[in-house]
C-alpha positions as CSV (number, residue, x, y, z in Angstrom):
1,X,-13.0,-6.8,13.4
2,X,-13.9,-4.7,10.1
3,X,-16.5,-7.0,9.3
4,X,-17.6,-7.4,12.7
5,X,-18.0,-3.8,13.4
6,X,-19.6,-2.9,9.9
7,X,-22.3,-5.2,10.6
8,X,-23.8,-3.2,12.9
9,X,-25.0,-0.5,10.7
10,X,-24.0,-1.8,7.6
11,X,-26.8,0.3,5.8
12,X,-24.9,3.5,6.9
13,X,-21.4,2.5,6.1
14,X,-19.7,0.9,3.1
15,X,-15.8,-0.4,3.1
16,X,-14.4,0.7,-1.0
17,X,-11.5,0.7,-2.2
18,X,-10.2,4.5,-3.4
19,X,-10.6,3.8,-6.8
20,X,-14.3,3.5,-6.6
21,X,-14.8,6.6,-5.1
22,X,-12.0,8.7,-6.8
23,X,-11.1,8.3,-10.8
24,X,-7.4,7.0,-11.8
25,X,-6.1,6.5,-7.7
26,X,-5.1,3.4,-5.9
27,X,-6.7,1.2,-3.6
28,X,-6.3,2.4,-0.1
29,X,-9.4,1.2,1.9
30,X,-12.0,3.9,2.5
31,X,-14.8,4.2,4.6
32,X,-18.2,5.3,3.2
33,X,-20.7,7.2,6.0
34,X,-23.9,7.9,5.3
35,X,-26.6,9.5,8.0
36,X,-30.2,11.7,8.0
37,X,-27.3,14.4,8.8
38,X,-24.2,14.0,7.1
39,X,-21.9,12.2,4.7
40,X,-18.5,11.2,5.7
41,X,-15.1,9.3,3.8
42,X,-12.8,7.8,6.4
43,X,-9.4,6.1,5.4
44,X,-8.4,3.3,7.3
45,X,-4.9,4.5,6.9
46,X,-4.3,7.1,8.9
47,X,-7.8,6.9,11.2
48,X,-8.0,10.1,8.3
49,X,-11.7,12.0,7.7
50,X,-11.1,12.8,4.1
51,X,-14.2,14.2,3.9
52,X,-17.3,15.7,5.9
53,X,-20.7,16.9,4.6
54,X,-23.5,18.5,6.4
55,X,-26.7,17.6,5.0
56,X,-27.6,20.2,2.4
57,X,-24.3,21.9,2.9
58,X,-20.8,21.9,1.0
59,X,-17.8,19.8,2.3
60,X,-16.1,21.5,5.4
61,X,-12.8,19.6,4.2
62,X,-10.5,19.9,1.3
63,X,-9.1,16.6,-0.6
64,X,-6.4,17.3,-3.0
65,X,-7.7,16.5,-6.5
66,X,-4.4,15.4,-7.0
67,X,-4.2,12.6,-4.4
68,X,-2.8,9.7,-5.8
69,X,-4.2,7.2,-2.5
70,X,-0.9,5.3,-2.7
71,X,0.0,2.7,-0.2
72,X,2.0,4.3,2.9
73,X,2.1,7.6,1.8
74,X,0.4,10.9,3.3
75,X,-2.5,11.5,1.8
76,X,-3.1,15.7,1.2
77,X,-6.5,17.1,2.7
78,X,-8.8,16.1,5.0
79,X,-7.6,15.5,9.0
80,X,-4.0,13.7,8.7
81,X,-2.9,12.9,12.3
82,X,0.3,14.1,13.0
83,X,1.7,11.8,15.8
84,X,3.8,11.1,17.8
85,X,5.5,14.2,16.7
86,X,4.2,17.2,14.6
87,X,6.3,18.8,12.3
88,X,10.0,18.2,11.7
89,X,11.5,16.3,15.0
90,X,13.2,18.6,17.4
91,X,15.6,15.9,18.5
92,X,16.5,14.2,15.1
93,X,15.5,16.2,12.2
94,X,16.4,13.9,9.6
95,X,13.2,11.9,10.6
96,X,10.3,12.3,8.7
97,X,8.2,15.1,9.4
98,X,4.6,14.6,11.1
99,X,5.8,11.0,12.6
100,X,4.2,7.6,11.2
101,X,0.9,7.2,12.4
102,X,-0.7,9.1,9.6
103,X,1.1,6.4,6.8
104,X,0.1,3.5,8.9
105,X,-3.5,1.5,8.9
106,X,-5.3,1.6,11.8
107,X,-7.7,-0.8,13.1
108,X,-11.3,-0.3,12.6
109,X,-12.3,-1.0,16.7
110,X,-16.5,-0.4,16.6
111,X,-18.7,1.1,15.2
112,X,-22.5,2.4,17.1
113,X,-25.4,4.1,16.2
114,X,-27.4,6.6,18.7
115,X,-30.6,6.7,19.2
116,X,-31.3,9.5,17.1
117,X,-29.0,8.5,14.4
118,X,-25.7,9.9,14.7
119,X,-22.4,7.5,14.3
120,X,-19.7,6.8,17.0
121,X,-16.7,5.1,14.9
122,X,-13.9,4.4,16.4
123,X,-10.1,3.1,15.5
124,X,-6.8,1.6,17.3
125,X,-3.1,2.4,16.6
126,X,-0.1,0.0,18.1
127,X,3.2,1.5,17.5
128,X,5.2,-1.9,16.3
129,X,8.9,-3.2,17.6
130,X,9.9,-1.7,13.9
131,X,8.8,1.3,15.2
132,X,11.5,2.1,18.1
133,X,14.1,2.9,15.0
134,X,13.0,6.0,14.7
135,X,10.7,6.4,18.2
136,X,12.0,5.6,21.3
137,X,8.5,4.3,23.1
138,X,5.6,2.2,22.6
139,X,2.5,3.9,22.5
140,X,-1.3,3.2,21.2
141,X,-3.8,5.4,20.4
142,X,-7.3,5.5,20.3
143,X,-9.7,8.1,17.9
144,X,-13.4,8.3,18.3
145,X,-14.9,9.8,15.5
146,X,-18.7,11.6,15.8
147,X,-21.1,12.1,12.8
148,X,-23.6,14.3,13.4
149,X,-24.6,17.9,12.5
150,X,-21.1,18.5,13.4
151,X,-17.8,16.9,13.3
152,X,-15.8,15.4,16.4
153,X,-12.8,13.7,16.9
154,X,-11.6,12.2,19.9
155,X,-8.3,11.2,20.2
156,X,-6.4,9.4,23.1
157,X,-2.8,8.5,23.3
158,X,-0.9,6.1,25.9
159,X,2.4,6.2,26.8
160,X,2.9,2.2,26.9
161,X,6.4,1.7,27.7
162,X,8.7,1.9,31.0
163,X,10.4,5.4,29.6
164,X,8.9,9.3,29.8
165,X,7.6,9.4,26.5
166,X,7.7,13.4,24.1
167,X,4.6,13.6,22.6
168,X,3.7,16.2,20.5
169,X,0.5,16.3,17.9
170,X,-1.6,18.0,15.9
171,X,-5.2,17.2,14.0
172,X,-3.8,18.5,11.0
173,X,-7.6,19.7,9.6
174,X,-7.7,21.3,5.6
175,X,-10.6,23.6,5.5
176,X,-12.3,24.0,1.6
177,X,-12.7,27.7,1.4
178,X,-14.3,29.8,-1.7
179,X,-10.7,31.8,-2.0
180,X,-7.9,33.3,0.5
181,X,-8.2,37.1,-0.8
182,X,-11.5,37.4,1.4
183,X,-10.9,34.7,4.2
184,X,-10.0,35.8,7.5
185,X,-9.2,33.4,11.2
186,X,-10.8,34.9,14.1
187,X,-9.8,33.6,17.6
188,X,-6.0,34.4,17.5
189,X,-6.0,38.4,17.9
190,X,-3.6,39.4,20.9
191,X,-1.7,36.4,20.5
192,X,1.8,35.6,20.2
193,X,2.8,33.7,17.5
194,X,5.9,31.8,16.0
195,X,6.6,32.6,12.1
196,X,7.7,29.3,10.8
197,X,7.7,31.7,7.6
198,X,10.5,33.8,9.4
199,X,12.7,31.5,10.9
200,X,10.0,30.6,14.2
201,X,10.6,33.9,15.4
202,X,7.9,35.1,17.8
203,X,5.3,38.2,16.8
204,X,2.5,39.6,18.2
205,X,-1.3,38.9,16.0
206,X,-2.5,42.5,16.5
207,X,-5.5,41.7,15.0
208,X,-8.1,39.0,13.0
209,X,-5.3,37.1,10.7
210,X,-6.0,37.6,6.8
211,X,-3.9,35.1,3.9
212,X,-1.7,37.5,1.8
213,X,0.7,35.0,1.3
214,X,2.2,32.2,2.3
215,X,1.0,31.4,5.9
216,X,2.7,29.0,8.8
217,X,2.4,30.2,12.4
218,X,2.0,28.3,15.8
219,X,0.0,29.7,19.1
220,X,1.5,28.0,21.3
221,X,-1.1,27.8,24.6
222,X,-3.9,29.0,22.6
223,X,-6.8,26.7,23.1
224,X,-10.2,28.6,23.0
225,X,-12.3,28.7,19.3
226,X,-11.5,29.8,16.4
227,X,-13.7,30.7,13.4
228,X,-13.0,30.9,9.7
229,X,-15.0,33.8,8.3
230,X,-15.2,32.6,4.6
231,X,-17.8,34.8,2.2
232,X,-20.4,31.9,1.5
233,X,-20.1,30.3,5.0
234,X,-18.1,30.3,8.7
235,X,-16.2,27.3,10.3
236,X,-15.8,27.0,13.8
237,X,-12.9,25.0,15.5
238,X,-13.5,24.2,19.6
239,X,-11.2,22.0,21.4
240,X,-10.0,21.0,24.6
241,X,-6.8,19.0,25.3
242,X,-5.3,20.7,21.9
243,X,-4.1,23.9,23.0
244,X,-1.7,24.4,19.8
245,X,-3.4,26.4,16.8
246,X,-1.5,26.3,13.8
247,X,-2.1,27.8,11.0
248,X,-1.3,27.3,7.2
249,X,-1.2,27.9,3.6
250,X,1.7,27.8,1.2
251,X,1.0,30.4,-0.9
252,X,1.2,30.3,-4.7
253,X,5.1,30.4,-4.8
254,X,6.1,27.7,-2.7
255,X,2.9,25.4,-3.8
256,X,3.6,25.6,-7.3
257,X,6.2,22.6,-6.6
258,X,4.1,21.1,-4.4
259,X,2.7,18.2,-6.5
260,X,-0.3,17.6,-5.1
261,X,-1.6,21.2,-4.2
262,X,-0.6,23.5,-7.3
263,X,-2.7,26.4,-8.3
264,X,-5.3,24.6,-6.0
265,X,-3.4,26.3,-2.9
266,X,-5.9,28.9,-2.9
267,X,-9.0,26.5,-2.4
268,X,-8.1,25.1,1.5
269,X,-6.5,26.7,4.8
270,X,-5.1,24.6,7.1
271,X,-6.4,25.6,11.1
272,X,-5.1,22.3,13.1
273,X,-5.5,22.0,17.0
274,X,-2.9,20.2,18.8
275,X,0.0,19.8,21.2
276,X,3.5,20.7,19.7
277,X,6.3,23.3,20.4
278,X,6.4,24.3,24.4
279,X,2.7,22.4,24.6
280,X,4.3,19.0,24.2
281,X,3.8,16.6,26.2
282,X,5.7,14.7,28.4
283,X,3.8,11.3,29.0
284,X,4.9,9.1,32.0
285,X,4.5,5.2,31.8
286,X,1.1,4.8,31.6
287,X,0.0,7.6,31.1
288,X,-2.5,8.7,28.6
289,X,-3.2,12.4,27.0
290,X,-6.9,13.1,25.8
291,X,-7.7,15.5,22.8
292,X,-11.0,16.8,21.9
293,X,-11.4,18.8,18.4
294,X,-15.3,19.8,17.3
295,X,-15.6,21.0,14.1
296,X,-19.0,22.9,12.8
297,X,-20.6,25.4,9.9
298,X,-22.0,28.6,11.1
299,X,-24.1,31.3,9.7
């Protein structure tokens, strides 16, 4: 289905290995997206946008310089998807945190080109029988992804077994910023928030949030837009279906051991839109949940 869907605009999209597009990694399968309006990178594992670029503009995302693309394992920057649980897992936190999906490959479904140019690409997820050891339902999920002027994602998940099925998510999106000392979120003032810095206790944002430090809070019910207010440019998050905002940077102390951020924690912020905490979901059989998260530069 790769090949087959590639043929349709093969001169806008390229399938290459990692290595070809970043020095000394592995690999993992990328896809290359090339329109009048944008450039994109797309992993096949994951369904994850590594990278999006406005024509003329810088990259909205962040991609670890220090990814090593290895086989299964998260790769830092970009849009992971964080299903079918975000975080660690309320019920059994010994699992992995974020869930599977994001170390998984997902099948490249179609790809189609508008009228005016703009690419529609879209990708499947099955959960497997391997799966129910450490996820109790079957589900499948479906992302759209939209290249234009702006970025889009589309993401649709189905409950497909005979059980109520928890689902909580989160488009986990890294922002490239010029620095944190400056940056500031607008879109959360008069919010409560949980401090995952604090032990999830709950505060009030009195005001515009600004990164002093490490940063990790959820807005539970939130929804609306946010924008980054950077100095060389603003980002602006909408959504719908997605009403968790959380927010996050580890700071210099806690990223030093990270070992692929470093002294490059000051370069990205993560603003993610999903459905976690008291938003999650409770999907009944059959049932499907749809998220929509538009991502775009601003003056």
């Amino acid at each position: 289905m790769v090949l087959d869907a590639l043929e349709l605009v093969s001169a806008k999209v390229n399938l290459l290995p990692a290595s070809s597009l970043f020095a000394g990694v592995g690999d993992l399968p990328i896809l290359e997206c090339t329109t009048a309006k944008c450039r994109a990178l797309i992993a096949l594992q994951g369904a994850q946008v590594l990278s999006f670029c406005p024509v003329g503009e810088d990259d909205l995302l962040w991609l670890s310089p220090l990814e090593p693309f290895e086989p299964g394992k998260a790769i830092r920057g970009g849009i992971p998807l964080c299903l079918p649980w975000f975080g660690v897992n309320r019920r059994e936190p010994e699992l992995p945190k974020h869930g599977f999906a994001r170390n998984q490959s997902w099948a490249l479904d179609n790809i189609a080109e508008s009228a005016d140019g703009d690419l529609e690409i879209s990708f499947l997820f099955h959960a497997s029988e391997a799966d129910l050891r450490i996820f109790p339902c079957l589900f499948s999920a479906q992302l759209t992804i939209f290249l234009a002027s702006d970025l889009t994602l589309s993401l649709s998940v189905r409950n497909n077994s005979d059980d109520t099925m928890p689902l909580s998510f989160a488009m986990h999106s890294y922002f490239a910023v010029s620095g944190l000392s400056a940056l500031g979120l607008n879109g959360v003032e008069g919010s409560e928030y949980l401090d995952n810095c604090q032990q999830l206790a709950r505060f009030i944002q009195d005001e515009a949030l600004h990164f002093t430090g490490e940063i990790d809070r959820v807005y539970e019910g939130l929804s609306g837009r946010q924008c980054i207010t950077d100095t060389q440019r603003n980002i602006v998050i909408n959504g719908r279906g997605c009403d968790t905002v959380v927010v996050w940077n580890p700071g210099e102390a806690l990223a030093k051991d990270m070992a692929d951020v470093g002294w490059h924690f000051s370069e990205y912020v993560c603003v993610e839109r999903g459905m976690a905490f008291a938003d999650e979901l409770q999907l009944a059989p059959g049932q499907q949940h749809l998220a929509v998260m538009t991502l775009a530069q601003a003056c």
